[in-house]
N, C-alpha and C positions, 0 to 999 in steps of 0.2 A: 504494500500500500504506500500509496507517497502522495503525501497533504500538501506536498508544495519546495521549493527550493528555498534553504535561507544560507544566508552569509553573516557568521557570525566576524566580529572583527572585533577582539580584547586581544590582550596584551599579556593579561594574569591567566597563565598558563591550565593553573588549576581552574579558574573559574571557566577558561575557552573549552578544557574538556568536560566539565559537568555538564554544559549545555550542548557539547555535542551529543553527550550520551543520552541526556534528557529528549532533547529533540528526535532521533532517528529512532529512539523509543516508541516516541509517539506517529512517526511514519514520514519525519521531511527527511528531507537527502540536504545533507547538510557539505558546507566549504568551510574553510577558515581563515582568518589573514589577522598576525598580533601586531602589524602597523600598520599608518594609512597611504602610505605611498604600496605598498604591497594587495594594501586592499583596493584600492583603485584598479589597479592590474587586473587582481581576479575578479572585480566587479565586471569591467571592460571585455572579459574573457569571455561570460558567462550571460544567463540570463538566469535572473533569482526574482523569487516572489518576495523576499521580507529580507531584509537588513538588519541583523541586531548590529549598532553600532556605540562603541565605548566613547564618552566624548573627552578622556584624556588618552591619547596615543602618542606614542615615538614617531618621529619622521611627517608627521603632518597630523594633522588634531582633527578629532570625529567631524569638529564643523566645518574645517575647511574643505573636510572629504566630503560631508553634506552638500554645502554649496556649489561643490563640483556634479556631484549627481544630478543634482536637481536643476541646474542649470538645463539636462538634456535631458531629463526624467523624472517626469511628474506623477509613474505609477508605480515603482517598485515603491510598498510598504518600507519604510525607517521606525526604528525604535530605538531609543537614544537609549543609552545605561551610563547612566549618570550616579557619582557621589555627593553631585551639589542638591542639597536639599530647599533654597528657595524656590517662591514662587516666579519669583523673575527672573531666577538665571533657567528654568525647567519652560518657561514660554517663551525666554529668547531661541532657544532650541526649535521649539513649536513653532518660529514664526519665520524659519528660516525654510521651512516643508517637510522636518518631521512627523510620522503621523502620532505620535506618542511617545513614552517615557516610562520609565521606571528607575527607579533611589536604588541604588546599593544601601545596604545589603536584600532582598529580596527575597520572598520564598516562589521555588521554583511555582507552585500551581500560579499561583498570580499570572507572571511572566509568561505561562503557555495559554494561559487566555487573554491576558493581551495581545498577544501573537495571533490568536483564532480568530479575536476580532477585529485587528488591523488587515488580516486576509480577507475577513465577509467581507467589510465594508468596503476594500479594495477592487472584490468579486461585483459586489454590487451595482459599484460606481461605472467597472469598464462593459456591464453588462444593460446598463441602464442608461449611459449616457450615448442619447439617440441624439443627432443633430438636428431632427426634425421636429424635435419635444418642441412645446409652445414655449413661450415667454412666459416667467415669472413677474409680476409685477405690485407694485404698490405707490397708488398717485402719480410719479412721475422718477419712480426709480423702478427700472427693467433689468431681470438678470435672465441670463440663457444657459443652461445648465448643458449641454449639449458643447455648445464653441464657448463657455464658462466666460462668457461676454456680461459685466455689470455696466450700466450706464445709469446715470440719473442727470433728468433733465439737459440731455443731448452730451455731458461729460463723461469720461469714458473713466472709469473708477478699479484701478489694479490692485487687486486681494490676492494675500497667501491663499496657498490651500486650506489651511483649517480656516482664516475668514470667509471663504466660499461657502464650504460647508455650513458655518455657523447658520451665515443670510438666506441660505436657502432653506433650512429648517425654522428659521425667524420666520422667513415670506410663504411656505408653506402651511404653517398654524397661524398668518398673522388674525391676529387681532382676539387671539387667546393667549390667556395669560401664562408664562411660563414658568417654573420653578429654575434652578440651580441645576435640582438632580436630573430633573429632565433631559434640560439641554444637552450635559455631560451623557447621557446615558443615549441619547440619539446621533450627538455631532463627537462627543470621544470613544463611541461604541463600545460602553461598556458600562457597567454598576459600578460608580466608583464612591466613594467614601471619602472624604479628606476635604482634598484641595479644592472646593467648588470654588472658590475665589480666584481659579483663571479663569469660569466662566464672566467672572467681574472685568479680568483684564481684557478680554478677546472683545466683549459688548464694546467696552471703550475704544480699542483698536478700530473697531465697526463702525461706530458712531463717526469718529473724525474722519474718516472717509468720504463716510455716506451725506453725512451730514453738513452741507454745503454753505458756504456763508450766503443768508437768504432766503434757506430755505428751510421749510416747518421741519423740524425732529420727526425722524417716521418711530426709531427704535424708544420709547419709553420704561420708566421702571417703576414696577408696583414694589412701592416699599413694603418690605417683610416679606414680600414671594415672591416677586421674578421679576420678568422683565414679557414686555409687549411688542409687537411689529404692528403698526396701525397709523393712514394716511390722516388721521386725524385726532388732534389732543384728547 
């Protein structure tokens, strides 16, 4: 059985073989690389569904490896493995086209379902994203899920990948009210517990975007429960 290809790239010898043995257990065909100019190579080499990537490496650093990928690949799954435990050093990660994160130290179950569901959602998206799908829209902000085209009011608005994601799950239930764990649990695919406060950081990334000088707030916040997408106060 094979769930899928991933490229693990750490450094700590013992933690690179845990996860391989963990992984092929569970049915992916797994590579390896404990730098980033080597993991580059075999990324380059290869075609892989999911990335676990370490973001402190020898020879060039998880994120420069990121922004390398990402520059020409916007659909292999990343999962950073990180020791930094703020919220803002774990969504600069996230805002560079990471699809996710996990803290050292970890337990492995966690880590295979993040894994599981950085694949659906990945599965989803290259299977769902029809160019022919309609327009998303609210008042005078349009986004196209298909050519991942956002415009508001004829200006043409560039979003990472988890900001697409967020606005499209906003402009999909707008004008219902959203929780924290919601969002998370639809736009991070997964039940997460903890950090819903980069659901706070990412609205704000959105908002300065979206929100034009001039023109009404679409994204609102119901104080104590979420937050709203709606053409009108």
């Amino acid at each position: 059985m094979n769930n899928g290809k991933i490229l693990i790239v750490e450094d700590e010898a013992k933690i690179s073989r845990l996860l391989e043995i963990e992984l092929e257990s569970e049915g992916y065909e797994v590579a390896k690389a404990d730098n980033g100019l080597d993991a580059l190579s075999v990324y380059r080499s290869g075609s892989f569904d999911l990335i676990l990537l370490d973001v402190m490496l020898p020879g060039m650093s998880g994120i420069e490896l990121l922004r390398r990928i990402r520059s020409q690949d916007t659909h292999t799954a990343v999962l950073l493995l990180t020791a930094k435990s703020s919220v803002e050093d774990k969504v600069s990660g996230l805002d560079l086209g990471a699809n996710d994160y996990i803290t050292k130290p970890f337990q492995i179950e966690e880590l295979l379902a993040r894994i599981r569901a950085a694949l659906r959602l990945q599965g989803s998206r290259q299977n769902g994203n029809d160019p022919g799908e309609e327009w998303l829209s609210a008042g005078d902000l349009k986004l196209h899920e298909g050519t991942r085209e956002v415009v508001r009011a004829g200006t043409k608005i560039e979003l990472t990948p988890r900001e697409f994601d967020l606005l499209v799950y906003l402009l999909k239930n707008q004008r219902q009210v959203l929780n924290r764990e919601q969002i998370l649990a639809a736009v991070w695919g997964y039940d997460y517990y903890g950090d819903t406060n980069v659901v706070d950081v990412y609205i704000r990334y959105v908002r300065k975007k979206i929100d034009l000088d001039g023109l009404p707030d679409l994204i609102h916040t119901v104080r104590g429960v979420g937050y709203v997408l709606k053409d009108s106060p």
